[in-house]
C-alpha positions as CSV (number, residue, x, y, z in Angstrom):
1,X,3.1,41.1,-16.8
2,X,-0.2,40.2,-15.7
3,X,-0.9,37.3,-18.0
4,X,2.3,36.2,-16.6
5,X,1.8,35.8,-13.5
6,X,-2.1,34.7,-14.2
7,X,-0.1,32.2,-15.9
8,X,2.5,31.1,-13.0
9,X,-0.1,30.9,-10.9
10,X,-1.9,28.3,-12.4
11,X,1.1,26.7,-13.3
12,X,1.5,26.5,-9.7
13,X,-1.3,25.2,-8.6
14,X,-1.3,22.4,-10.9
15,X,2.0,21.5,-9.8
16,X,0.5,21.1,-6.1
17,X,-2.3,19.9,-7.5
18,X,-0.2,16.8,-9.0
19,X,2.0,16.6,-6.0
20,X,-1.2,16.0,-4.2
21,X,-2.7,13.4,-6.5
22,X,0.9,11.7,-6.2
23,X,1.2,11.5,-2.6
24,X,-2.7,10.0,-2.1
25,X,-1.7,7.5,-4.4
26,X,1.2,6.3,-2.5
27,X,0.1,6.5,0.7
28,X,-3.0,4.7,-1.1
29,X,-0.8,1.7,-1.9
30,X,1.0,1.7,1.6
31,X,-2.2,2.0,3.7
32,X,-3.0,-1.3,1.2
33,X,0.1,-3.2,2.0
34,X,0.2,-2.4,5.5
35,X,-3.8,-3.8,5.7
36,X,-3.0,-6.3,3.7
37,X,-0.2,-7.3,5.9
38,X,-1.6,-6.7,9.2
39,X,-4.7,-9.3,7.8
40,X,-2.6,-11.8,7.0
41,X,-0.4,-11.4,10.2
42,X,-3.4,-11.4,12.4
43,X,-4.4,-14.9,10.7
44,X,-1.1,-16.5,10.6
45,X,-1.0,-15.9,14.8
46,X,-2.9,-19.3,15.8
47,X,-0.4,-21.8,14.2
48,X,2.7,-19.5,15.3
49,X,1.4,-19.9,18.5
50,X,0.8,-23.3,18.4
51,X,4.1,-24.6,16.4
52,X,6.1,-22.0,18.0
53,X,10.1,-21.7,16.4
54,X,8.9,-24.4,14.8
55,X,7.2,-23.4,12.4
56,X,10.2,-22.2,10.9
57,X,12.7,-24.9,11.5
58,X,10.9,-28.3,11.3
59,X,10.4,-30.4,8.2
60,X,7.2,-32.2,9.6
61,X,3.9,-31.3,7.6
62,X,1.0,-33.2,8.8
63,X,-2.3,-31.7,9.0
64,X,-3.6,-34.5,10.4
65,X,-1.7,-34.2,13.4
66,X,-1.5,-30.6,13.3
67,X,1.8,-30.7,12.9
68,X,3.5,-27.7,10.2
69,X,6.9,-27.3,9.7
70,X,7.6,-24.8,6.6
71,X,11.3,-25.4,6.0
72,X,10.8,-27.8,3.1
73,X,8.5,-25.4,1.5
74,X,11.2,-22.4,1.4
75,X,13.8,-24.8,0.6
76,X,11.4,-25.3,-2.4
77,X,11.0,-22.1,-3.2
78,X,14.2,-20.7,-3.0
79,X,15.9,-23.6,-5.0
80,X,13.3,-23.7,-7.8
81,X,13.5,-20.3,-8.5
82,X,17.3,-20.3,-7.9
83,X,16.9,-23.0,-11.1
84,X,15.0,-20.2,-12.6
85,X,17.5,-17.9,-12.4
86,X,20.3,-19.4,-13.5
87,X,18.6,-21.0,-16.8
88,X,16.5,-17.8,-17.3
89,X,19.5,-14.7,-16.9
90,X,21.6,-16.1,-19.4
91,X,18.9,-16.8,-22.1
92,X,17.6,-13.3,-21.2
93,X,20.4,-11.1,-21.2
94,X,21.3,-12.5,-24.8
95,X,18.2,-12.0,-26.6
96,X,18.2,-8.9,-25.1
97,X,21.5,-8.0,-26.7
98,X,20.7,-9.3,-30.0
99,X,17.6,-7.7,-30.4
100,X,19.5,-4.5,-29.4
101,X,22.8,-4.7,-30.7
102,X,22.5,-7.0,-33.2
103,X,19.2,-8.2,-35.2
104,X,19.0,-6.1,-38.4
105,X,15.9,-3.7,-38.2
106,X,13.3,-6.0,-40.3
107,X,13.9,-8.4,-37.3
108,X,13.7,-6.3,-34.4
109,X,10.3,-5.6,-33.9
110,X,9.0,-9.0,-34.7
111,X,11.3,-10.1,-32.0
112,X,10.3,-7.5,-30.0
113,X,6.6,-8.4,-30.2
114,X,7.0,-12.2,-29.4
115,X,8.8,-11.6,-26.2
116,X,5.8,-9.5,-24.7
117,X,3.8,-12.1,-26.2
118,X,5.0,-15.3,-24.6
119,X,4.7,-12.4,-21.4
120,X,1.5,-13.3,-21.2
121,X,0.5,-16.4,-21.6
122,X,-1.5,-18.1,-18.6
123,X,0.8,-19.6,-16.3
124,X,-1.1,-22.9,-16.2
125,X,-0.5,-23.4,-19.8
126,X,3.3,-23.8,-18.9
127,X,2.6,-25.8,-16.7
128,X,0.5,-28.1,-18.9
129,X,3.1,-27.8,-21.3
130,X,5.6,-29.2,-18.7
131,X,3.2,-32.1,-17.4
132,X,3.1,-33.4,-21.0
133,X,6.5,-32.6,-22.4
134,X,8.9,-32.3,-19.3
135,X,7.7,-34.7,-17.1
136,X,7.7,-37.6,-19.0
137,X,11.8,-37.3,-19.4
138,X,12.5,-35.6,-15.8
139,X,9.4,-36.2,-14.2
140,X,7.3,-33.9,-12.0
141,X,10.7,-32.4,-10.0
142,X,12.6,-29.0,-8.9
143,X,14.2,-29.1,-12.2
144,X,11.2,-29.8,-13.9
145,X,9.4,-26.9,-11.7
146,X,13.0,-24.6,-12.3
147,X,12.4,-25.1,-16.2
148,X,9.4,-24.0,-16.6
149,X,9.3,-21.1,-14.3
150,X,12.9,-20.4,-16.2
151,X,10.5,-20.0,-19.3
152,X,8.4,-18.2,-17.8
153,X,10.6,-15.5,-16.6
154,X,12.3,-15.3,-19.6
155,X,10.2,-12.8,-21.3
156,X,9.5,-10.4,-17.9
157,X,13.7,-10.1,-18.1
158,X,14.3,-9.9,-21.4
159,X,11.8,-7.0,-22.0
160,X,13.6,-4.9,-19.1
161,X,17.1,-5.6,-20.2
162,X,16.1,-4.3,-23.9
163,X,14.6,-1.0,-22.7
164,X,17.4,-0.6,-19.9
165,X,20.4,-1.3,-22.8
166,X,18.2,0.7,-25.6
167,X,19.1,3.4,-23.0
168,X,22.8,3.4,-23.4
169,X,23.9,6.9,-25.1
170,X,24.5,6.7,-28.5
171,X,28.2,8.8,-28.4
172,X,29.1,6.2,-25.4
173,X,29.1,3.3,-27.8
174,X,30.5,5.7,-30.9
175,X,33.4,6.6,-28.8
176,X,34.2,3.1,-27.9
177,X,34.2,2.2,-31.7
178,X,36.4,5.4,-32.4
179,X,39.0,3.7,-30.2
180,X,38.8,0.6,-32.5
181,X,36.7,-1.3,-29.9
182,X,35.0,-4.5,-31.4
183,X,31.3,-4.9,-30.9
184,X,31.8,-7.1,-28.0
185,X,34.4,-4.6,-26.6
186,X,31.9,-2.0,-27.2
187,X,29.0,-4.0,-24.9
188,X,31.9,-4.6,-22.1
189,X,33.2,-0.9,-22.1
190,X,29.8,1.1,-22.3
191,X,27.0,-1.0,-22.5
192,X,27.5,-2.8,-19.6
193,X,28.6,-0.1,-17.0
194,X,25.4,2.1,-18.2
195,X,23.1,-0.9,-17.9
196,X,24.0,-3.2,-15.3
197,X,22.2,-1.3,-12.4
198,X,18.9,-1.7,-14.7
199,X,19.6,-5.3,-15.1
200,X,20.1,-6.7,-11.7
201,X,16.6,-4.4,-11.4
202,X,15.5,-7.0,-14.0
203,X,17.0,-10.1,-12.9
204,X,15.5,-9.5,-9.1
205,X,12.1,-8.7,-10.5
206,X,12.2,-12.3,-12.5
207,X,13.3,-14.0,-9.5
208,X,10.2,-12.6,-7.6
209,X,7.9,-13.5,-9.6
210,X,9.5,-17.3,-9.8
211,X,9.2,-17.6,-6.5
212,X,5.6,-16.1,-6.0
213,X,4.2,-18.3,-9.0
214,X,1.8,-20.7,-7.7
215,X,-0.4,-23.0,-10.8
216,X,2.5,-23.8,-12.9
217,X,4.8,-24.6,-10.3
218,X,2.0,-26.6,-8.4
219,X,1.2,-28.8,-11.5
220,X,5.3,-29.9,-12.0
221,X,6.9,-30.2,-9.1
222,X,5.9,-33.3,-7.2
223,X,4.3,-31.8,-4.5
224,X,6.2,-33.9,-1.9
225,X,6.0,-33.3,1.8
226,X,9.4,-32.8,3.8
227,X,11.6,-32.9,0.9
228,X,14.8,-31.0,1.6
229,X,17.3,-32.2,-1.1
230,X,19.8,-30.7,-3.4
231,X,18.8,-33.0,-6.1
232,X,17.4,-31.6,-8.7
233,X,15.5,-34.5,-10.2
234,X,13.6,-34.9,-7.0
235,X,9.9,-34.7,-6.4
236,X,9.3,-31.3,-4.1
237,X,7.1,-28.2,-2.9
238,X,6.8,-24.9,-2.5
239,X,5.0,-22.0,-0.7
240,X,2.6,-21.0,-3.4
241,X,1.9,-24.5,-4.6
242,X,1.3,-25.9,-1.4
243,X,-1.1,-22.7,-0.3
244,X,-3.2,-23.7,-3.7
245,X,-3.0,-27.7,-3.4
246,X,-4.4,-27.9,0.3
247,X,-6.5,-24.6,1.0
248,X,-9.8,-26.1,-0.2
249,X,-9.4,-29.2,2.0
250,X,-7.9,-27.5,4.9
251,X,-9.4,-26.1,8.4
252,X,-8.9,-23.5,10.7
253,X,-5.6,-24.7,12.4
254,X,-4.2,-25.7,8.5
255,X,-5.8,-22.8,7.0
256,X,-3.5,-20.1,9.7
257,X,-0.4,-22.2,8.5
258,X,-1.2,-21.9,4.9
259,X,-1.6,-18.0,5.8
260,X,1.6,-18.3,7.6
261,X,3.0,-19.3,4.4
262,X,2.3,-17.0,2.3
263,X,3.1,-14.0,4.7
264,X,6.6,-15.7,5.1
265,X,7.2,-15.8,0.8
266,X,5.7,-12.3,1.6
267,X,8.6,-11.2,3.9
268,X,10.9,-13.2,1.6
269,X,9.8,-11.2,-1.6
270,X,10.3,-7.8,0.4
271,X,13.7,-8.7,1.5
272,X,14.7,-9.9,-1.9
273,X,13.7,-6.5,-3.1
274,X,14.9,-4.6,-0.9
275,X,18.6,-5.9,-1.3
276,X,18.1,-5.6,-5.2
277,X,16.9,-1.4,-4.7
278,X,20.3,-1.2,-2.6
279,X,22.7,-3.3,-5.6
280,X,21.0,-1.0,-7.9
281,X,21.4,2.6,-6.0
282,X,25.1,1.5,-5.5
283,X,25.8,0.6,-9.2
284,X,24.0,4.2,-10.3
285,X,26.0,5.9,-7.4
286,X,29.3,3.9,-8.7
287,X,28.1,4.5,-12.4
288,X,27.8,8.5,-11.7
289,X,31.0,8.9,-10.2
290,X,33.4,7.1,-12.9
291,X,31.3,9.7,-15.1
292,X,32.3,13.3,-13.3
C-alpha cells in the first residue's frame, strides 16, 4: 500500500512537472511572437504615419519620392500563391491517395521518401530552375512565380494528406467494401469524411508558406512595381520578394515600409490560419456528430 502510493506520488509530480515544462514552452513561444510583433510594429510606425490609409490602398511605390503604396504587393502575393494553390492541391491530394490507397507496397516507401525529399530542397534552386526552364516560355510572371511555388508546396501537402488519410480506420473502409463499395466509393464514403478536416489543415499550411516564400519567388516573378493585373503572364511582385530585392539599398523611411510589409503578410498569415483552425474544428465537430 505504501509502495503504492510512494508510487502515485511520483507519478504525480511528474505529471505537474510536465504540465510545467508545457506551459513555459508556450508562453515561451507567445512572449516571442508578441516581441517579435511589437518590434516590427514599432518600426513599421514612421511610414504609417507618413503614408497614412495609404499605405494600404495606393499602388504608387517610389522610394525616391518617398512614396509607398503596398496594394500591388498583396495583390501579388495573394494571386501567386492563389496559382499555387490551385496547381499544387490537386497534384497533392492525388499522390497522396495513390501512395495510400493505391501503390503496391514495393512502391510505397520509395515514394514516400522522395516526397520529403523534394521537401527540402533550397528554395533558390526552384527558382533557378524556373529562371532557366520556365522563363524562357512564360517569362519571369505570376504564373511563372505560381508554378514554381505550386512545386514547391507540393511535397509540404502531400506529406500531411498521407499521414492524415493513413489515419482513416481500417473497419471504416472494410465496411464500405462489405456494402459492395468500389475503391473510389470507398475514398468518397469513409476516406474523405475522416480526412477532410486534416486536409484543409494541409492545404492552408501550403498556402502559407506560398505566400511567405521570399528567394524563389523573387528570382521569377518580374519584380514590377504597381502591377495590379489578373493576367497571369504578367511581370509582378510580392511582399517577400520585394522586402529581399530592395532592403540592402534602402534607408530609413524605405526600410519602415519594407517592415511595414512584412508585418502586413504577417497579419495576413495569422488570419489565414486562423480561418483554416475554425474550417477544421467545424469539420471534426461535424465529423463527430454523424459518428454518435
Amino acid at each position: 500500500m505504501a509502495r503504492a502510493l510512494d508510487l502515485r506520488g511520483r507519478g504525480d509530480g511528474a505529471d505537474r512537472a510536465f504540465r510545467g515544462l508545457a506551459v513555459g514552452a508556450a508562453t515561451v513561444v507567445l512572449v516571442v511572437l508578441g516581441l517579435i510583433a511589437a518590434t516590427m510594429t514599432r518600426r513599421a510606425l514612421p511610414v504609417l504615419e507618413h503614408m497614412g490609409p495609404g499605405f494600404f490602398t495606393s499602388t504608387r511605390w517610389s522610394p525616391a519620392d518617398e512614396e509607398f503604396g503596398a496594394l500591388p504587393f498583396v495583390w501579388g502575393t495573394l494571386y501567386t500563391a492563389a496559382i499555387a494553390i490551385v496547381i499544387a492541391v490537386p497534384v497533392s491530394l492525388g499522390v497522396a491517395l495513390f501512395i495510400t490507397q493505391l501503390a503496391p507496397q514495393r512502391l510505397k516507401r520509395p515514394l514516400v521518401y522522395l516526397v520529403d525529399l523534394l521537401a527540402v530542397v533550397p528554395s533558390v534552386v526552384f527558382g533557378l530552375w524556373g529562371i532557366l526552364v520556365l522563363s524562357p516560355h512564360l517569362g519571369r510572371s505570376f504564373l511563372t512565380a505560381g508554378i514554381i511555388l505550386a512545386i514547391m508546396i507540393i511535397p509540404i501537402i502531400t506529406s500531411l494528406s498521407r499521414e492524415v488519410i493513413e489515419t482513416t480506420p481500417q473497419p471504416e473502409k472494410e465496411a464500405a467494401y462489405g456494402l459492395g463499395a468500389t475503391r473510389w466509393e470507398m475514398i468518397l464514403a469513409s476516406v474523405w469524411p475522416h480526412s477532410k478536416g486534416g486536409l484543409v489543415g494541409a492545404v492552408m499550411l501550403g498556402l502559407g508558406r506560398a505566400m511567405g516564400e521570399t528567394i524563389a519567388a523573387a528570382l521569377v516573378i518580374g519584380s514590377a512595381l504597381g502591377q495590379i493585373t489578373v493576367d497571369p503572364l504578367a511581370p509582378g511582385n510580392s511582399m517577400p520578394a520585394v522586402i529581399a530585392n530592395e532592403w540592402g539599398e534602402a534607408d530609413e523611411l524605405h526600410k519602415s515600409a519594407l517592415i511595414a510589409l512584412a508585418v502586413l503578410l504577417f497579419i495576413i498569415t495569422i488570419i489565414v490560419n486562423l480561418v483554416a483552425s475554425s474550417i477544421v474544428r467545424r469539420s471534426m465537430a461535424r465529423t463527430a456528430g454523424r459518428r454518435t
